[in-house]
C-alpha positions as CSV (number, residue, x, y, z in Angstrom):
1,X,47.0,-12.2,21.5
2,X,48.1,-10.2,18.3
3,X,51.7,-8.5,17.9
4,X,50.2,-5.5,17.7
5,X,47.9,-5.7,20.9
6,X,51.4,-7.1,22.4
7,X,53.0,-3.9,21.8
8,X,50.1,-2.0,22.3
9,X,50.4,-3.4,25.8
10,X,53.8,-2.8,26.1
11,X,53.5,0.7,25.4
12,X,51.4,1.2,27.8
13,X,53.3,-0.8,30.7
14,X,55.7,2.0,30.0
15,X,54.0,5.0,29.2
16,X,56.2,7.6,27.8
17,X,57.3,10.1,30.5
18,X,55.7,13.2,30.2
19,X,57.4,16.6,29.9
20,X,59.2,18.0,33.0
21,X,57.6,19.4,35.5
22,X,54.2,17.5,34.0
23,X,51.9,15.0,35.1
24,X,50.1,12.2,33.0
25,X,46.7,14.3,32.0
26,X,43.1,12.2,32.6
27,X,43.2,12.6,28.3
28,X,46.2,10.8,28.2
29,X,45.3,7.6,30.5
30,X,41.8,7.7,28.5
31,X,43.4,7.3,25.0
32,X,45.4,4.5,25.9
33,X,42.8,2.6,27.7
34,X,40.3,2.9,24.9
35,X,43.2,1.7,22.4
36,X,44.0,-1.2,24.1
37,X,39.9,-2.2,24.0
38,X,40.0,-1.6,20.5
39,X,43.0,-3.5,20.6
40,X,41.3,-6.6,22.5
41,X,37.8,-6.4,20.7
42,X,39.5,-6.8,17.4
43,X,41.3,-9.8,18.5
44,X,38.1,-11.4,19.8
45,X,36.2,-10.6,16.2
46,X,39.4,-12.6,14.5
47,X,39.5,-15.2,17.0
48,X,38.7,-19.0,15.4
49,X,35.1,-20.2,16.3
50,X,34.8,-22.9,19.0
51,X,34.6,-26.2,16.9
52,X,32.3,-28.6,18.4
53,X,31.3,-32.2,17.5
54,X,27.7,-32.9,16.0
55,X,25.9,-35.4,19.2
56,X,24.2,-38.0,16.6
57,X,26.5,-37.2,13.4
58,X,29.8,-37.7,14.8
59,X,31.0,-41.7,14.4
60,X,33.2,-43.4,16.1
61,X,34.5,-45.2,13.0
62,X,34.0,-42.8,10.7
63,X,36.7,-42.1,7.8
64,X,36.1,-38.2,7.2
65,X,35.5,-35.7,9.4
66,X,33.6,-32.4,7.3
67,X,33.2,-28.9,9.1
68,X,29.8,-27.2,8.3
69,X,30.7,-23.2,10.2
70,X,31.6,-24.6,13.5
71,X,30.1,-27.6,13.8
72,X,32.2,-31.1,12.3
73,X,30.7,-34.1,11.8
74,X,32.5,-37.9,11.1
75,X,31.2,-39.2,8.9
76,X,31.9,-42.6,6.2
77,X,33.5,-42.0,2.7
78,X,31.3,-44.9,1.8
79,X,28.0,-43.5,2.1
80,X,28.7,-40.5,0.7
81,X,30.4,-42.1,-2.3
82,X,27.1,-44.6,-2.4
83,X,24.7,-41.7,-2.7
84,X,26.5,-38.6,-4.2
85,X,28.4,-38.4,-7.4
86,X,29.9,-35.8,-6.2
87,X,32.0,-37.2,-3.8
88,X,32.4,-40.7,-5.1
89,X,35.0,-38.5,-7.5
90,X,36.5,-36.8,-4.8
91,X,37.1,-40.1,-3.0
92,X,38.7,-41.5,-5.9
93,X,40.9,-39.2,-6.8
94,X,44.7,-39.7,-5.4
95,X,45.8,-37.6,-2.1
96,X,47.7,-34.5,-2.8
97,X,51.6,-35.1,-2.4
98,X,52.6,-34.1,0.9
99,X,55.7,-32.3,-1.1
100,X,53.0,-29.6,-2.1
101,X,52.5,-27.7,1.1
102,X,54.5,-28.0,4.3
103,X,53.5,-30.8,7.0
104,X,51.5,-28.4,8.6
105,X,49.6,-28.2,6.1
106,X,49.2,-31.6,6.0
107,X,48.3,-32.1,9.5
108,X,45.9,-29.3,9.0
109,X,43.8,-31.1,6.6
110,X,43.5,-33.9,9.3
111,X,41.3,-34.7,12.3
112,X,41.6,-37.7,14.7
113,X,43.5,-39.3,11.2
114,X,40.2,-38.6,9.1
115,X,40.8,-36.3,6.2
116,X,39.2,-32.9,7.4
117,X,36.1,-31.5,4.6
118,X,35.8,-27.7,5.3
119,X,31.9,-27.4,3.5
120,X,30.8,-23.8,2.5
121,X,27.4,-24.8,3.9
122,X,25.3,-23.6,6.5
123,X,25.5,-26.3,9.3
124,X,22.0,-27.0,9.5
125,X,21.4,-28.0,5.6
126,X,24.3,-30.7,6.6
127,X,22.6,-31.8,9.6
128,X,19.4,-32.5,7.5
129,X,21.2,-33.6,4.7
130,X,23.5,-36.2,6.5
131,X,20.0,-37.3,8.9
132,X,18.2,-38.1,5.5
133,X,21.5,-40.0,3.7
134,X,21.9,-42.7,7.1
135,X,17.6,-42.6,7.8
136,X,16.1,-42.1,5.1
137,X,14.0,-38.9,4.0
138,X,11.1,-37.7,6.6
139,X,9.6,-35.3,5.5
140,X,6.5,-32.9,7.3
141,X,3.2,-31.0,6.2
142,X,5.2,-28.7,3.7
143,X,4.7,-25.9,7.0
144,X,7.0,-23.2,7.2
145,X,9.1,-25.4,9.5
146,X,9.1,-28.2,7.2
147,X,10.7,-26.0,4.8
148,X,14.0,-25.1,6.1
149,X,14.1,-28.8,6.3
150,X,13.2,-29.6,2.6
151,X,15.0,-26.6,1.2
152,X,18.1,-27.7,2.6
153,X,17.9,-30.5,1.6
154,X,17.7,-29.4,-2.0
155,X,20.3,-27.1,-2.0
156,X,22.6,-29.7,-0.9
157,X,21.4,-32.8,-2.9
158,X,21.5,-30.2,-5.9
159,X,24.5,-29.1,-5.3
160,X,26.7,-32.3,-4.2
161,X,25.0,-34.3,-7.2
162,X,22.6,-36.4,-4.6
163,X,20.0,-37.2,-7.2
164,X,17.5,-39.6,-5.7
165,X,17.3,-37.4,-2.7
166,X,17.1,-34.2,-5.3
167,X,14.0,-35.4,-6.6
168,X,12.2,-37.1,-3.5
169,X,12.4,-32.6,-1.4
170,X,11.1,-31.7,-5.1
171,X,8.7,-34.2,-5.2
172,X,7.7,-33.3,-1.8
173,X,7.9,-29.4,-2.4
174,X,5.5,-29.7,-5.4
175,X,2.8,-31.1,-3.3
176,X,2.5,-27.2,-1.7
177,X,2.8,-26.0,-5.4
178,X,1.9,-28.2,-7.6
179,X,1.4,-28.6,-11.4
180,X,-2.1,-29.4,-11.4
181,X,-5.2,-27.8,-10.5
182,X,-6.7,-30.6,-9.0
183,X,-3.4,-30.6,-6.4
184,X,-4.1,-27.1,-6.0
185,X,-7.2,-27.0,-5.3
186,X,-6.2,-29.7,-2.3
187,X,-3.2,-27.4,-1.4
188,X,-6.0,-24.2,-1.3
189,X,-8.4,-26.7,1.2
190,X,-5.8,-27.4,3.5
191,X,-4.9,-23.6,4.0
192,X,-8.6,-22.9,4.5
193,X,-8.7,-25.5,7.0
194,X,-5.6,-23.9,8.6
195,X,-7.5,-20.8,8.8
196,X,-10.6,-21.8,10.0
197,X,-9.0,-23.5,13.2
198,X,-5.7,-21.0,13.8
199,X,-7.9,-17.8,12.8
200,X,-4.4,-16.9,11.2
201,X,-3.8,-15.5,7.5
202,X,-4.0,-18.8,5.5
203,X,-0.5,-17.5,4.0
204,X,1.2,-18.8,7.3
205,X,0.2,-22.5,6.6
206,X,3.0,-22.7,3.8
207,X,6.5,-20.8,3.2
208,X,6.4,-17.4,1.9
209,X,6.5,-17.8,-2.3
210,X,9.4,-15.3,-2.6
211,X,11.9,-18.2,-0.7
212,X,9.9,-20.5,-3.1
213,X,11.3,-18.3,-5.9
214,X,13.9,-17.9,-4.9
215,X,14.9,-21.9,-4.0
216,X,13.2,-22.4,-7.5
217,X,16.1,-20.1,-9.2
218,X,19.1,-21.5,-6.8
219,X,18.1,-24.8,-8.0
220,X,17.3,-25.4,-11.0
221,X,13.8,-26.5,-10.2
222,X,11.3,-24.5,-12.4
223,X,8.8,-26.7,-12.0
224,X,7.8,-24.6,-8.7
225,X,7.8,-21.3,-10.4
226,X,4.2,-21.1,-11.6
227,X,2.2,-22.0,-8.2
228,X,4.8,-19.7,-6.6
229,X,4.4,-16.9,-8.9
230,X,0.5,-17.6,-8.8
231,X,0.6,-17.3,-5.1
232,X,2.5,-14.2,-4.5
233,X,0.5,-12.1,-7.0
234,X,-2.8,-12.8,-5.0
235,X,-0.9,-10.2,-2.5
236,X,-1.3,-6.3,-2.5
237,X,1.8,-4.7,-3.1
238,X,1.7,-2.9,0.0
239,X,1.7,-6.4,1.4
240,X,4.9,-7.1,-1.0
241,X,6.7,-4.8,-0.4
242,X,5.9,-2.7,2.5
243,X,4.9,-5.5,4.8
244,X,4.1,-5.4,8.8
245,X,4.6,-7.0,11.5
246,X,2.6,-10.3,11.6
247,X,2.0,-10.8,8.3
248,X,2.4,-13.6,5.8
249,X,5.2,-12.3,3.8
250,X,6.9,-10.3,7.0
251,X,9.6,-12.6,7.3
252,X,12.5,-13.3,5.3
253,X,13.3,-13.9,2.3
254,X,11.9,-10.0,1.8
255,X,10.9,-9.2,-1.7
256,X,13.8,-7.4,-2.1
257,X,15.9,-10.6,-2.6
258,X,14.0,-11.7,-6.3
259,X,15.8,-10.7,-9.7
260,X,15.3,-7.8,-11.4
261,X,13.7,-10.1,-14.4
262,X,11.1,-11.9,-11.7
263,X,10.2,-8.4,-10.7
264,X,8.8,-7.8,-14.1
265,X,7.3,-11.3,-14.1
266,X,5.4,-10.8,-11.2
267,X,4.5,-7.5,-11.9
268,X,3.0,-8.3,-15.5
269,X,1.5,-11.7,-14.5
270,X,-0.4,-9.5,-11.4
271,X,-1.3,-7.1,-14.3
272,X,-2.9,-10.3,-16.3
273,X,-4.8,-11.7,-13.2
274,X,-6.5,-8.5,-12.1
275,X,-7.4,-8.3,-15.8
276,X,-9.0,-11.8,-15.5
277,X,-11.0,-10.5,-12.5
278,X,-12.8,-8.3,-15.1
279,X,-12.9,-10.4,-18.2
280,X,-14.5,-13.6,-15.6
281,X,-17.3,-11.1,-14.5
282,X,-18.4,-10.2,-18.1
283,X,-18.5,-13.9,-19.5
284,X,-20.6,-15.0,-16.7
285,X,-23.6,-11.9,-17.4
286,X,-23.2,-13.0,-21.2
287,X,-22.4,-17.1,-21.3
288,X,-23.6,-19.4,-18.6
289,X,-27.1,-19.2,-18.9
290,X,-27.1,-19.5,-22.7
291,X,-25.8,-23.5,-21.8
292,X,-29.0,-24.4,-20.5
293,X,-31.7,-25.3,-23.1
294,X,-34.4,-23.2,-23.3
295,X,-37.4,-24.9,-25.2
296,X,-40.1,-22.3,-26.5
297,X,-43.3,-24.5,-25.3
298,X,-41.6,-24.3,-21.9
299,X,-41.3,-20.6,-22.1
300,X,-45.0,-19.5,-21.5
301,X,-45.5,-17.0,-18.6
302,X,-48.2,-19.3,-16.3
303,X,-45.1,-22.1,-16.7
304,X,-43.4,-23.3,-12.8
305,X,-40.5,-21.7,-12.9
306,X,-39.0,-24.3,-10.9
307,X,-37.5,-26.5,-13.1
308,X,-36.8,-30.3,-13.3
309,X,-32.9,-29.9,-14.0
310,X,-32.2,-30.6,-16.9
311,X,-33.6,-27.7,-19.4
312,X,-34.3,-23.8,-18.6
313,X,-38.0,-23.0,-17.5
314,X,-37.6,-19.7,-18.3
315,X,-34.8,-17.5,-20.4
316,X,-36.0,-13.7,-19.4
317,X,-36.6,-14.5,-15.8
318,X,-32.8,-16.2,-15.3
319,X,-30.8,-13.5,-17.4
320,X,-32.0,-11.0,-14.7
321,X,-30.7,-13.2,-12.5
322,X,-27.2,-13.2,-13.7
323,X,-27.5,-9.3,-14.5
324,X,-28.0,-8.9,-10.7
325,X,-25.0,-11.7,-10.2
326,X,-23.0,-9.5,-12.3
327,X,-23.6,-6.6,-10.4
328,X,-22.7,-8.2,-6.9
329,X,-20.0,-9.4,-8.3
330,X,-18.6,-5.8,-9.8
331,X,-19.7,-4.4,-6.4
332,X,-17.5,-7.2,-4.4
333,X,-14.5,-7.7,-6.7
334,X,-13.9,-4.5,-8.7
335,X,-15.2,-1.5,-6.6
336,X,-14.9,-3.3,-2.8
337,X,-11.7,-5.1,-3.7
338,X,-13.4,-7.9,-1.5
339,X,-11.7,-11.2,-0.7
340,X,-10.3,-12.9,-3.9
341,X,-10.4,-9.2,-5.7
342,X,-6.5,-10.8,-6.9
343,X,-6.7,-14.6,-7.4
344,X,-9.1,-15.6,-10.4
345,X,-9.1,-19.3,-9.9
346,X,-10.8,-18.5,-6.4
347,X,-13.0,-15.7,-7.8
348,X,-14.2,-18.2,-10.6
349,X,-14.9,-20.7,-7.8
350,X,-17.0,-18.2,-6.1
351,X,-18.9,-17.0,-9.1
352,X,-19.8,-20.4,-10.1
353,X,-21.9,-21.2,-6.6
354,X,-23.6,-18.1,-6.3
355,X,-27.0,-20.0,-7.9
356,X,-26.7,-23.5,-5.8
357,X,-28.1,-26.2,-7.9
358,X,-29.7,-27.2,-4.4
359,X,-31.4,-24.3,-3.5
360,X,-32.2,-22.1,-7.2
361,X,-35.3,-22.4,-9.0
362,X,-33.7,-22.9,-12.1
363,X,-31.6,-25.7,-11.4
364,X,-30.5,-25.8,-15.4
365,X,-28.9,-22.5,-15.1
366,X,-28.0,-23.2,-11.8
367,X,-25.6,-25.8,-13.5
368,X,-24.4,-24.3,-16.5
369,X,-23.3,-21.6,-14.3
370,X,-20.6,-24.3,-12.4
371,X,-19.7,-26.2,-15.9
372,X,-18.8,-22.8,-17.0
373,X,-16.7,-21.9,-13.4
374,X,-15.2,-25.0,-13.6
375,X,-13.8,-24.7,-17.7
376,X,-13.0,-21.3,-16.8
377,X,-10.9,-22.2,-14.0
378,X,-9.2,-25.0,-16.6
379,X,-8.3,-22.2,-18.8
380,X,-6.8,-19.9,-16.0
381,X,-5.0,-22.3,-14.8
382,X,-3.4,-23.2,-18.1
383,X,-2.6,-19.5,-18.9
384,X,-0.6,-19.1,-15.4
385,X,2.4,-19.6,-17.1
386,X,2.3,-17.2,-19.9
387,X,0.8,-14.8,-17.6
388,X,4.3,-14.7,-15.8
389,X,6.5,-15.2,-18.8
390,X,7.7,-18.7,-17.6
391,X,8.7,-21.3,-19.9
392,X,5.9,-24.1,-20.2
C-alpha cells in the first residue's frame, strides 16, 4: 500500500468533525469513498506483474535467468554465447563492482544465484527464439500463424547478432515472397489452392504485406520488399485503408503503421501497375499474332483454317480474333474492374490462355500469344522494383 493511500486511509478513519450542531452530509461520506478507490485502483495499476517461470524454458542448471514482461526463463550462458555474438561479449565482460550500487542492488540483479537479464522483448519472440536455439528451427507453411513464429524469430536473431538463425526465418520468409517469378508463381498456386478448398479471400493464406513491410524495415531485410510491395498494391485502397471486418488486411498491422516514404512507394508503384493493365491490353491487339509465320501460298481464302502448329493459316481471320480479345479484355479489366483489374503478372497470365493451343484453330497464334504472356510477365516482373522505387 502507498503512503499516500495510507494517509488517505487515515484520514478517513478519523474524519474531520463537522461543524456544531452538523451531521456528516451523504456528499461528504461519497467523496471520501470514491478517493480512497481512486486511491486503491492506482496502487493496483503500479503494482509489479506476477513473475512466473517458463514450463519447458526454465533449467534446473541453468546459469542465467532473463525476464521477457513477466515471464523469466533459466537459461545457459553457454548456448547463448555459442550462437549469439551478442552475448558471447556480454558474457565476457567482467561483473560490475559491487562498490557501484548498494547490495540491494546487487541482490536485485540475481535470481536463485543466476545473474537476472531483464530483455525489452515481447515474451513470446523469446519463447520462440530460445525453442529454436536448444531444438533447432521448425518452421510452418509461411500461414499467418507461422508468422508470429518466424517474425520473431527475426527480430530477435537480428537484433541479438544470431546470424545463422537470421538467415534460416529469412530464408524461410522468402519462400512466401520470393525473388523469383518462378517462386512466385508457386507462392500464387498455393493461395489458389487455399481458396478453392477454404472459399476464403486467397489473402488469408499468408500474413498481411503491410507487417511484411514493416518486418522488412525493422530488419534490415530488403530482400522482401518487392513481393510485399507487389502484393499490397493488387488491393483497392478502400481495402487499404478503410478495411472491414473479415477481410485480408483487417487485422493488424493497419496501414496506418508504414512510413510516410512507403506511402509514396506504394502509391506510385500502384500508379505504374494499373498503367501496365493498359499498356498489356494494347501489345497483345498489335504483337502476338505478328510471331506466327504467315506464308502467302498458305493465305488463299478456300485454305483449312485449322492449322498444323507451327505457321499461321490465315493473318486477316486471326487479327479479328485478337481485336475481339482486346475488347473482352478492355470490357473485363478496364471498364468492369474484373478480377486481376490490379495485378499485371496475373492479368498477363490470363490474356495469354484466352486462345488455348488445344482447342483454337490456329494453333500458331494460339502460341505466339503464350510466348508473348510469358516474356511479358518476365519483363513485369523485373520492373517491380523500379515501379516502387526500391533499390535493386
Amino acid at each position: 500500500m502507498s503512503t499516500a493511500t495510507s494517509t488517505l486511509l487515515d484520514h478517513a478513519s478519523d474524519p474531520p468533525s463537522p461543524a456544531p450542531g452538523q451531521e456528516h452530509s451523504p456528499n461528504d461520506l461519497q467523496g471520501i469513498t470514491e478517493s480512497l478507490q481512486a486511491a486503491v485502483l492506482s496502487d493496483e495499476a503500479h503494482a509489479s506483474p506476477v513473475l512466473k517461470r517458463h514450463r519447458d524454458l526454465w533449467f534446473s542448471d541453468g546459469s542465467v535467468v532473463l525476464r521477457a514482461e513477466d515471464t523469466l526463463f533459466r537459461v545457459h550462458m553457454s548456448q547463448l554465447s555459442r550462437k549469439s555474438l551478442f552475448f558471447r561479449h556480454m558474457f565476457d565482460m567482467p561483473p560490475p563492482s559491487q562498490s557501484l550500487g548498494s547490495n540491494a542492488d546487487a541482490a536485485d540483479s540475481m535470481l536463485e544465484g543466476c545473474p537476472l537479464l531483464t530483455m525489452e522483448d515481447a515474451a513470446e519472440d523469446w519463447i520462440n527464439l530460445l525453442h529454436a536455439l536448444y531444438d533447432g528451427p521448425w518452421f510452418g507453411n509461411n500461414d499467418r500463424d507461422d508468422f508470429r513464429v518466424v517474425s520473431g524469430i527475426l527480430r530477435l536473431s537480428t537484433k541479438y547478432i544470431i546470424d545463422s538463425l537470421r538467415k534460416r526465418a529469412l530464408d524461410h520468409l522468402l519462400v512466401a515472397w520470393p525473388s523469383t517469378l518462378k517462386d512466385w508463381d508457386a507462392r500464387e498456386d498455393i493461395a489458389r489452392i487455399y481458396e478453392l478448398e477454404t472459399a476464403n479471400h486467397r489473402g488469408f493464406r499468408y500474413p498481411s504485406p503491410i507487417a511484411i513491410i514493416d518486418l522488412a524495415r525493422e530488419n534490415d531485410t530488403p530482400e522482401l520488399l518487392p513481393a510485399a510491395f507487389y502484393d499490397l498494391s493488387r488491393y483497392h485502397f478502400h481495402e487499404i485503408y478503410e478495411s472491414g471486418e473479415g477481410e485480408p488486411l483487417s487485422q493488424p498491422p493497419l496501414a496506418h503503421t508504414l512510413g510516410a516514404s512507403d506511402i509514396q512507394r506504394l502509391t506510385l508503384g500502384k500508379e505504374a501497375a494499373l498503367h501496365t493493365i493498359t499498356t498489356l491490353i494494347q501489345s497483345m491487339g498489335n504483337g502476338p499474332h505478328r510471331d506466327a509465320v504467315h506464308p502467302t501460298h498458305l493465305s488463299h481464302p478456300r485454305h483449312n483454317r485449322r492449322s498444323s502448329g507451327s505457321v499461321c493459316v490465315s493473318a486477316a481471320a486471326c487479327r479479328k480474333d485478337f481485336e475481339e480479345l482486346v475488347e473482352l479484355a478492355t470490357q473485363h479489366y478496364l471498364f468492369d474492374r474484373g478480377r486481376g483489374c490490379c495485378d499485371p503478372l496475373y492479368a498477363a497470365e490470363e490474356l495469354g490462355q484466352l486462345k488455348s493451343a488445344e482447342f483454337s484453330e490456329c494453333k500458331a497464334c494460339a502460341r505466339a500469344l503464350e510466348s508473348w504472356a510469358a516474356r511479358e510477365r518476365q519483363r513485369i516482373w523485373k520492373m517491380i522494383p523500379s515501379w516502387f522505387r526500391l533499390k535493386p
